[in-house]
N, C-alpha and C positions, 0 to 999 in steps of 0.2 A: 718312334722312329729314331734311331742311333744314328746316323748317316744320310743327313736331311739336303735336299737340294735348295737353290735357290729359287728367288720368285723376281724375275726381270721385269720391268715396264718399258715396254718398248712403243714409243710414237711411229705415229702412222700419220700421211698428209692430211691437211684439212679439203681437199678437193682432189681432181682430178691430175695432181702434178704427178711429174715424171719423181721419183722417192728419192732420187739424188740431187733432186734441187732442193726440196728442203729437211729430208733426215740427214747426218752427216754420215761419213763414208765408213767409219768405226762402226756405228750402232748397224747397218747394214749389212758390213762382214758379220757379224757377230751373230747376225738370223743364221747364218751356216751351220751354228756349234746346237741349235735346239732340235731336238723333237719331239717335245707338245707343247701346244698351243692351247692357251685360253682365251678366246675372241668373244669379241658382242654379235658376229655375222661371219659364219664360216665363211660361203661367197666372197664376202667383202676380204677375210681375211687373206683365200688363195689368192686373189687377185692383187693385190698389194703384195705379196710373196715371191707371185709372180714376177712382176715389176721389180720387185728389188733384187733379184738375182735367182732367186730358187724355182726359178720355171725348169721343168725335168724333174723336181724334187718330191714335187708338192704330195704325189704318192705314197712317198714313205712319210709321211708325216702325220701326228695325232693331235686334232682337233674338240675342242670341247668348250662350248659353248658357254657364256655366261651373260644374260642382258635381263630385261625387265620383267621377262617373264620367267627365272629359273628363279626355284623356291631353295630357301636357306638350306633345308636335307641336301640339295644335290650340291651347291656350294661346298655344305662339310666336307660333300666324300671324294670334294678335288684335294683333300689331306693327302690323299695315299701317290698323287701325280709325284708327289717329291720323297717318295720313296727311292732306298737307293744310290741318294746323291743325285738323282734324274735333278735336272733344273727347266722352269718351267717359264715360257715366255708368255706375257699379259699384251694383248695387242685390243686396243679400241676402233670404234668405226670412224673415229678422225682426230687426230690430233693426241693430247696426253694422256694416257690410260688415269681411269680411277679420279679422274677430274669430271663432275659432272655426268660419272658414268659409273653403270653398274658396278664395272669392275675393281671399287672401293671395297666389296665383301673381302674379295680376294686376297685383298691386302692386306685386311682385317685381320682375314682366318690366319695368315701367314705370320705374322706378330703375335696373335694370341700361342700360334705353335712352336716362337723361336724360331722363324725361317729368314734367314737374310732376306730383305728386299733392296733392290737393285734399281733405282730408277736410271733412264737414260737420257739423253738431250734430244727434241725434237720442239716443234710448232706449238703455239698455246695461243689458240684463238683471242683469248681474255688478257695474255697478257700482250701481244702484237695489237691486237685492241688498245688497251690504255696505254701503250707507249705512244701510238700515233694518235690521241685525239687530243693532245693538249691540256689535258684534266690533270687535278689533285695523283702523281706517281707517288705521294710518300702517304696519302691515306686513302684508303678504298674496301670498296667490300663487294663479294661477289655474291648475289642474290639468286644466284640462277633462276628456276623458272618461276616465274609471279601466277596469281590464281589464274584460268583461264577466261570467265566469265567476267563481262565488263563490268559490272558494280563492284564486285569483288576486286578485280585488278584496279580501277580505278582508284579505290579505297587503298591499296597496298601500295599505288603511283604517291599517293599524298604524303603517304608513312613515309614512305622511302626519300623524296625530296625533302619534306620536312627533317629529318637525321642527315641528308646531305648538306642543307644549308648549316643547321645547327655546330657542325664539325667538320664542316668545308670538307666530305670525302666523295669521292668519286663511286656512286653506284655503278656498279655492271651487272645487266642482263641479261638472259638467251631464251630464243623460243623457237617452238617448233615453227620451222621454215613457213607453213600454211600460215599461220597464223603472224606472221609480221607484221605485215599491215594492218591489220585488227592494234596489235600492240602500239605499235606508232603513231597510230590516230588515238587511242586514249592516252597515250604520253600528249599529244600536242594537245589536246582538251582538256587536260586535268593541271599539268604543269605550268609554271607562273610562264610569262612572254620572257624574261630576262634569265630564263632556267636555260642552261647549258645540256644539247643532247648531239650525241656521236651515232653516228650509224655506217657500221663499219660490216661489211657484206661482202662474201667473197675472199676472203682475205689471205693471200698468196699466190692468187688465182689471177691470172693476166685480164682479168675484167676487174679486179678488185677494187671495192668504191668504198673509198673511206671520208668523211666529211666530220667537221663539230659547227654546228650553228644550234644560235637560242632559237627558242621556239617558234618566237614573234616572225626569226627569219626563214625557218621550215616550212610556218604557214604559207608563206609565198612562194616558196618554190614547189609543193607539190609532189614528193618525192612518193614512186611507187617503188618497194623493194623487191615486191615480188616472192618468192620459192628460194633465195640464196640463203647458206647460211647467211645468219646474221648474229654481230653481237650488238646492244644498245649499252650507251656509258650516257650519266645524268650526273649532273653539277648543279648543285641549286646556287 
């Protein structure tokens, strides 16, 4: 390709907000100048497009798909999207593209082929997480998802405390929404009573619950989380 487009990363809200409260008003106009899209969920995609101004539009536009289940071949052959000079917007199902999400190929491929990548300013779960729980902001590390199974997870809770107290850093977590409570009840069973855990749910979202208490004080309150996103930050 002689005449290569760019590859934009465009944030999308962590919930149900209205996209002018929290995308700014720049990255917004600027959905006007594309047409194709790479999402993790068409649906989710129009409808945040919608929202952000391009309702009437969404017609002419070219969507193509990238999430857990598209296999590396179809990945390649989004090479040819930037054919042209075409430039090509990356939109995730919440928050920063290519964090935590599929759409890290993309970015991949885009680098391996000399294609500008463009990221933009919007919402980050993890880090609106560690600004507000009080923890280690100059050392941290993002573990994303731990095993699913309790001995397993449990055995990765130790690991992970134990390298938190060791270097005083601020672990962060995420799991699938079901499964929260499963995670929170082996965080409070495994981790010392004087372990520091944030549970930050919702987060932008006019119910948003964000708390940091040690474990010993979790046990007493009892907290169910429920189906929210959520992210967990541990301090040993």
């Amino acid at each position: 390709m002689m005449n290569k487009g760019k590859l934009y990363l465009i944030p999308s809200p962590l919930g149900e907000n209205d996209p002018s409260e929290v995308i700014p008003q720049p990255v917004l106009k600027s959905l006007e100048g594309f047409r194709t899209f790479v999402v993790e969920e068409v649906r989710t995609a129009r409808r945040y497009l919608s929202k952000a101004g391009l309702k009437g539009k969404i017609a002419y536009l070219e969507f193509h798909e990238l999430n857990e289940h598209t296999n590396a071949a179809t990945v390649e052959s989004y090479l040819k999207l930037f054919e042209e000079g075409n430039d090509v917007a990356l939109i995730s199902e919440a928050g920063l593209p290519a964090v935590a999400d599929p759409g890290a190929q993309l970015v991949a491929l885009a680098h391996r082929h000399g294609i500008e990548v463009v990221p933009a300013v919007g919402p980050s779960s993890l880090m609106l997480a560690l600004m507000a729980s009080g923890m280690n902001g100059q050392s941290f590390a993002f573990c994303g998802y731990i095993p699913a199974k309790s001995d397993e997870r449990k055995s990765r809770l130790r690991l992970l405390e134990k390298v938190s107290g060791q270097l005083r850093q601020t672990q962060i977590l995420i799991e699938t929404p079901y499964r929260n409570d499963a995670l929170f009840s082996d965080i409070l069973s495994t981790c010392a009573p004087s372990t520091k855990v944030c549970v930050a749910a919702n987060i932008t979202m006019p119910d948003a619950f964000i708390k940091t208490k040690k474990v010993s004080e979790w046990k007493k309150e009892g907290l169910v989380i429920g189906k929210r996103p959520c992210v967990f930050l541990i301090l040993a």
